[in-house]
C-alpha positions, 0 to 999 in steps of 0.5 A, spaced: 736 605 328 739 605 322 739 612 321 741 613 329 747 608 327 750 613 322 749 618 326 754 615 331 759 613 327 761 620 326 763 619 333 768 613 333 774 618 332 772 622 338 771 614 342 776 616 348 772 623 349 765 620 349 768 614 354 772 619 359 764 622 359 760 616 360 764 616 366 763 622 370 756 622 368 755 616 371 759 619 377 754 624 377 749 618 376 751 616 382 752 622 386 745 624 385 743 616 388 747 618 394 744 625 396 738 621 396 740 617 400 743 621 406 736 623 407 736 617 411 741 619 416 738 626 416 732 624 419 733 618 423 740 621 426 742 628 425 734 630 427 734 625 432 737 627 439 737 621 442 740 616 437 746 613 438 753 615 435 753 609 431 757 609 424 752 612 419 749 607 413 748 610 406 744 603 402 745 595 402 748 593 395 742 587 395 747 583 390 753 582 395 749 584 402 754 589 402 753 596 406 756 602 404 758 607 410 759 615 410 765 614 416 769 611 410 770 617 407 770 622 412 777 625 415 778 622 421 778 628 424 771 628 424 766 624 430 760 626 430 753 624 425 752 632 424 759 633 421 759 627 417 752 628 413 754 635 413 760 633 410 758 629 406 753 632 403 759 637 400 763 633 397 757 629 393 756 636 390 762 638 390 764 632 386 757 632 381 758 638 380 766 637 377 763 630 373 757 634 371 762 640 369 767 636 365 761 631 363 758 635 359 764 639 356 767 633 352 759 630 351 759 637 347 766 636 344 764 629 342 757 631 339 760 638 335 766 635 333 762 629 330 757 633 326 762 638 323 764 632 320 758 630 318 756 637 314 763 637 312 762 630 308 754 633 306 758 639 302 763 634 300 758 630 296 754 636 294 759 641 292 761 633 286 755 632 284 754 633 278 748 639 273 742 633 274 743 634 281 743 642 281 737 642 277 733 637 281 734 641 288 733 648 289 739 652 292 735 654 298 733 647 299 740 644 299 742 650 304 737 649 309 739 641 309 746 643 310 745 649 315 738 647 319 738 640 318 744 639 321 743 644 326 737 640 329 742 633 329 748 637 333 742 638 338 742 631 339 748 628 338 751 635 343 746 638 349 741 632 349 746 626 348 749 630 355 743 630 358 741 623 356 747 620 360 746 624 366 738 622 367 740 615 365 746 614 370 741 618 375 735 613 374 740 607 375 742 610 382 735 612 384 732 605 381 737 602 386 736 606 393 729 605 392 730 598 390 734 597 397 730 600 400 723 596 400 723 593 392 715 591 393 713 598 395 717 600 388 715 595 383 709 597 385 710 604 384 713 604 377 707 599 376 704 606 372 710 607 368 708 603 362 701 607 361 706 613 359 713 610 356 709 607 351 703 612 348 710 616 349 714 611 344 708 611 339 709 617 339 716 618 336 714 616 328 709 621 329 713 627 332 720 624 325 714 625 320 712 632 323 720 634 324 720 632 317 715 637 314 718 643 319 724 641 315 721 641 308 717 648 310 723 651 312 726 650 306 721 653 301 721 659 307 728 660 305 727 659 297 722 665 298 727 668 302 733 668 298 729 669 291 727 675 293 733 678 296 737 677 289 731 679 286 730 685 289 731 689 283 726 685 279 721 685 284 721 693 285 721 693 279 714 691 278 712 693 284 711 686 287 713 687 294 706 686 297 706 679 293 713 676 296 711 678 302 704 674 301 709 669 299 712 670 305 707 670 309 704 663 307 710 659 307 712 662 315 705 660 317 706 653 315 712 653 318 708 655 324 702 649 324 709 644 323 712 646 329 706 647 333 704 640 331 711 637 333 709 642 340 703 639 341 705 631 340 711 631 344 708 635 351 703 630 351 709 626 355 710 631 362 704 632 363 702 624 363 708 623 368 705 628 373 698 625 374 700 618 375 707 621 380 701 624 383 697 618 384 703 614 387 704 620 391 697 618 394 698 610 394 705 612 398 703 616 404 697 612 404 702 605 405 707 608 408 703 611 415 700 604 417 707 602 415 711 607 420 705 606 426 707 599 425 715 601 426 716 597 420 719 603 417 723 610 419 721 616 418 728 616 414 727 610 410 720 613 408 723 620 407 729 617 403 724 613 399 719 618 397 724 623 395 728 618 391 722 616 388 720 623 386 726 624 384 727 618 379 719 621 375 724 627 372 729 623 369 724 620 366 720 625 364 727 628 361 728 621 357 721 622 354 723 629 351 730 627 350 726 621 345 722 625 342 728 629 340 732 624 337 726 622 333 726 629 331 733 629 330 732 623 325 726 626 322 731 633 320 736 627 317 732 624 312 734 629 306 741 630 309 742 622 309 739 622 302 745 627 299 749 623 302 747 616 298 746 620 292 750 617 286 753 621 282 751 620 274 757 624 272 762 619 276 769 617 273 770 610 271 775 605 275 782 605 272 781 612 268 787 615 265 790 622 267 789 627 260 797 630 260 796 634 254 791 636 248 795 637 241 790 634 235 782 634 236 775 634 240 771 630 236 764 629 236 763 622 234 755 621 233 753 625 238 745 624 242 743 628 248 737 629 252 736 631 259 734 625 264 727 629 266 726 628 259 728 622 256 723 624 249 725 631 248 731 630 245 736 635 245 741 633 240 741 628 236 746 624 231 752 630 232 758 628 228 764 634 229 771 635 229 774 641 232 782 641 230 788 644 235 788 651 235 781 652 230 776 657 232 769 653 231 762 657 233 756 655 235 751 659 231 743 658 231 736 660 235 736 659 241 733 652 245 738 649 237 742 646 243 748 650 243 750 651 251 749 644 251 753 641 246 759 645 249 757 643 256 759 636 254 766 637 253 768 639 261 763 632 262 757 638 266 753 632 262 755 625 259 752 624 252 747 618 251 748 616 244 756 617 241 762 619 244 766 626 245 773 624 244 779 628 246 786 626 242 782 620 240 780 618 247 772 617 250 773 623 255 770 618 260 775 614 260 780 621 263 780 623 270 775 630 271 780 633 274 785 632 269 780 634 262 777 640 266 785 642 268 784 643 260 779 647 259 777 655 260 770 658 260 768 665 260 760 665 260 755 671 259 753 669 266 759 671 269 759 668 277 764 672 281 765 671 289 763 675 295 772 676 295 778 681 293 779 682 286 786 678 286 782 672 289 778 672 284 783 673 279 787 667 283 780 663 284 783 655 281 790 657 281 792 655 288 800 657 286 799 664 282 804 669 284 801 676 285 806 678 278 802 673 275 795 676 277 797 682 275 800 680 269 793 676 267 789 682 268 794 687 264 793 682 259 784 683 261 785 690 260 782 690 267 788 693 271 786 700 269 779 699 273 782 695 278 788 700 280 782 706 281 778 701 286 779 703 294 784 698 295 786 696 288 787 688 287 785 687 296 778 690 294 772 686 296 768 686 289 761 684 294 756 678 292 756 676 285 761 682 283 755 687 285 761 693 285 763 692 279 759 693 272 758 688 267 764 689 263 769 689 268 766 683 272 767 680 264 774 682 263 775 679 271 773 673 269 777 673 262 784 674 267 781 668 271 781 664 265 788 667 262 791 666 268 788 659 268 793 658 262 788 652 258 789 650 251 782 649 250 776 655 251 769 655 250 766 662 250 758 662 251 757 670 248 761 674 253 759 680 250 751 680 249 749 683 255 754 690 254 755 696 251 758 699 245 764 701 249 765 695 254 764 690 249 770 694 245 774 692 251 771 685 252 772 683 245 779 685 245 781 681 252 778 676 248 782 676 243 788 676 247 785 671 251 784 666 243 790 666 241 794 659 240 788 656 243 782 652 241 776 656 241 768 653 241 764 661 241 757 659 242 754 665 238 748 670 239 752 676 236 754 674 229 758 679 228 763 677 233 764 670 229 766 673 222 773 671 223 772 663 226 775 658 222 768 654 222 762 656 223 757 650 225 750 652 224 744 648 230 737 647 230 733 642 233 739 639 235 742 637 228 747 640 224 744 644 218 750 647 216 758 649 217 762 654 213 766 659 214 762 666 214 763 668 208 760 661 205 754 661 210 752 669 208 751 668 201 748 661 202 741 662 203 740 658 208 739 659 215 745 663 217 744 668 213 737 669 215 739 670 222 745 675 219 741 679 215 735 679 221 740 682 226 743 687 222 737 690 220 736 690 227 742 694 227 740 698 221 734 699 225 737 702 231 
């Protein structure tokens, strides 16, 4: 119930829509009650000659003994029982399809209004959490909540809500013309309901335990998907098409058993429904024939009744599905509500201060670091550094020494667990994010870009860029030689990832992203590792114009872009085991030098 309460609060905005709708579904509740009961007057009347021109009585209302009269609402022009059954059965179908129409239309306004807000506060709350909550989620997991999840929810709250309110407001008016007709007979022919609503109510946290894992199963099917199509070139290349197809195979064949289960559970409750109608179908031709022989009864009423009765066996039979499909609902919004009460760990304190400006340091005051799914690998330990306003600091040392993530800490992707970074003398987690990251470029070896223009990539984060200012950053990227060569220039599309484009233009694309970010502090993770002699010219003199007046971390793989920095910091194991300039650490014996002396040997080799 508690579950189903969140749902229906995404609702509340939407309260006249959902309100205007419950009113004309019980209309169409209603209008079913008197279609029913015109068959009344149809067989003892309409079908009988020689009964009287007597006023034509639809049903008593028990409450106040007050009996409601087709003659009421029939022009005046029309006498005889014929014209007033005909009609009224016109204008009842007439006016339920108009409700049931317009019903339906605001029920499903309700319903996909509610459940894009829904996604919208998902995506908010994911696209803010912070790195601990992308390594512990897989991108096709948290996609297949957003998109599946949710869809299996707008199901409910927009279709089946619909079809909820009409079968229930038809129950109700089916209930009453039974009921007014010969309340013990019907008692006793709902007696048999029990047998199914409860086997049927039992089942439902069977079918949300089943939704659940249907949900999960199509969760690992779309990671086999995504990672083969963005792997295709490693999986061609080692001819492993057979293997992800396996893969495939057995995931979708757990998806089917999941929705073949949820099948079998949930049409236990048509078919129980259709047996015991059927035995009270048995009961009431047995009752009703003595009952007519002994004139207690027309052949109107009984008509009217069993076909009220009949009728009222397939709302019924409709609200055990439609249960059995909120439960499903439920079972589909146990991850997405996970997300949304997901605390963030990289959150900003109450009262935090907006970061204006950097003008002296960035401090790593004692610094400790390890990753929360490993509490006994630490990462960083006891790091103490100062990097001045406008210095060039780089990270050097093997890989695993704890490079990336020491610079990772300084936009906060990461809170420290021992010590402080400290900006200007102030704990960084006293700022605002927005403002700290406002301070901050990166250029990273991975370059990510998006499935968009050129100048929208360029642009990306800078909202009021002019098209002069794009140009004018990618000039100064040594990128606009290339992008006036594409087929329409800056308005080209550079595909998923950037895929057009090779890898020192996607690199010079992201250094004009960050030149026209224009931030005083800048972290290079090896921009130019993974490029050729003549891309990484190009990049390497982007990125010098990109460096100047600003504050530089470089994380280093290639010693030799470092030789210029101000301080080199050499890493291993977490700890600083030496810093110097690059002349200093050549000649030092440590370290450094090896890694200097192994890479050129390297380079000699070549």
């Amino acid at each position: 119930m508690r579950e189903l309460g969140r749902l229906l609060r995404y609702s509340r905005r939407y309260t006249p829509h959902l309100l205007a709708s419950v009113i004309l579904m019980a209309c169409v509740g209603l209008s079913q009650a008197v279609t029913v009961a015109l068959i009344k007057p149809i067989f003892d009347r309409v079908l009988n000659p020689q009964s009287a021109d007597a006023p034509v009585k639809l049903f008593t209302i028990p409450l106040w003994q007050h009996s409601v009269y087709l003659d009421r609402f029939v022009p005046s022009g029309i006498h005889n029982v014929w014209n007033m059954v005909a009609f009224g059965i016109l204008a009842v179908f007439a006016v339920k399809g108009l409700c049931d129409y317009l019903g339906n239309y605001l029920i499903n306004y309700v319903g996909f209004c509610a459940v894009t807000d829904l996604r919208q506060d998902v995506f908010d709350r994911v696209v803010h959490q912070d790195a601990h909550f992308f390594e512990a989620n897989t991108t096709a997991r948290v996609m297949s909540s957003i998109m599946n999840d949710l869809e299996k929810i707008q199901v409910a709250v927009s279709h089946i809500l619909a079809d909820w309110l009409r079968q229930s407001f038809s129950l109700l008016g089916l209930g009453a013309i039974i009921l007014q007709t010969d309340w013990k007979l019907a008692l006793g022919s709902l007696s048999l309901l029990p047998f199914v609503l409860v086997p049927t109510l039992r089942l439902g946290k069977r079918i949300r335990r089943t939704t659940r894992r249907a949900q999960d199963d199509a969760a690992e099917l779309n990671q086999v998907l995504q990672e083969t199509l963005t792997g295709h070139h490693v999986v061609k290349s080692f001819g492993a098409e057979e293997i992800e197809s396996n893969r495939f195979r057995l995931r979708a064949l757990g998806l089917r058993r999941s929705n073949l289960r949820y099948v079998a559970q949930q049409a236990i409750a048509s078919p129980l429904i259709d047996f015991f109608g059927a035995v009270t179908i048995v009961f009431l031709l047995t009752y009703a024939r003595n009952q007519i022989k002994a004139g207690a009864m027309t052949v109107g009423e009984f008509g009217s009744f069993v076909m009220a009765l009949l009728l009222l066996y397939e709302p019924v039979k409709r609200l055990t599905g439609i249960h059995n499909i909120f439960q499903q609902a439920l079972g589909a919004s146990q991850k997405v509500f996970e997300y949304l009460d997901r605390e963030q760990q990289i959150k900003e304190k109450t009262g935090a201060v907006r970061l204006v400006r950097f003008e002296k340091s960035i401090q790593f005051d004692d610094v400790s670091f390890h990753y929360p799914g490993a509490p006994g690998g630490f990462v960083l330990d006891k790091i103490s550094l100062e990097v001045r306003a406008g210095q060039i600091v780089a990270l050097a040392g093997p890989s695993g020494a704890g490079k990336t993530t020491l610079a990772n800490l300084v936009p906060r992707f990461y809170d420290v667990t021992g010590g402080a970074v400290r900006i200007d003398g102030r704990d960084i987690r006293d700022v605002r994010l927005a403002s700290l990251r406002d301070k901050i470029g990166i250029v990273a070896q991975d370059t990510f870009l998006f499935n968009d223009t050129i100048a929208n990539n360029i642009s990306y984060g800078s909202r009021y860029a002019t098209d002069d200012q794009v140009r004018q950053a990618a000039r100064s990227a040594l990128a606009e030689e290339f992008i006036l060569r594409m087929p329409h220039g800056y308005e080209t599309i550079i595909g998923e990832r950037g895929h057009r484009l090779s890898g020192g233009q996607r690199q010079r694309l992201a250094i004009a992203r960050a030149l026209l970010k224009n931030a005083p502090i800048l972290i290079l993770d090896e921009a130019t590792s993974h490029l050729d002699s003549e891309s990484e010219l190009l990049v390497q003199e982007a990125l010098q114009k990109l460096m100047e007046d600003r504050t530089v971390i470089v994380i280093a793989h290639r010693l030799s872009t470092i030789r210029r920095a101000d301080q080199i910091v050499v890493l291993d194991h977490g700890r600083i085991i030496e810093t110097g300039t690059h002349e200093e650490l050549a000649s030092r014996g440590g370290m450094y030098q090896r890694l200097h002396d192994l890479q050129f040997l390297e380079a000699d080799a070549k």
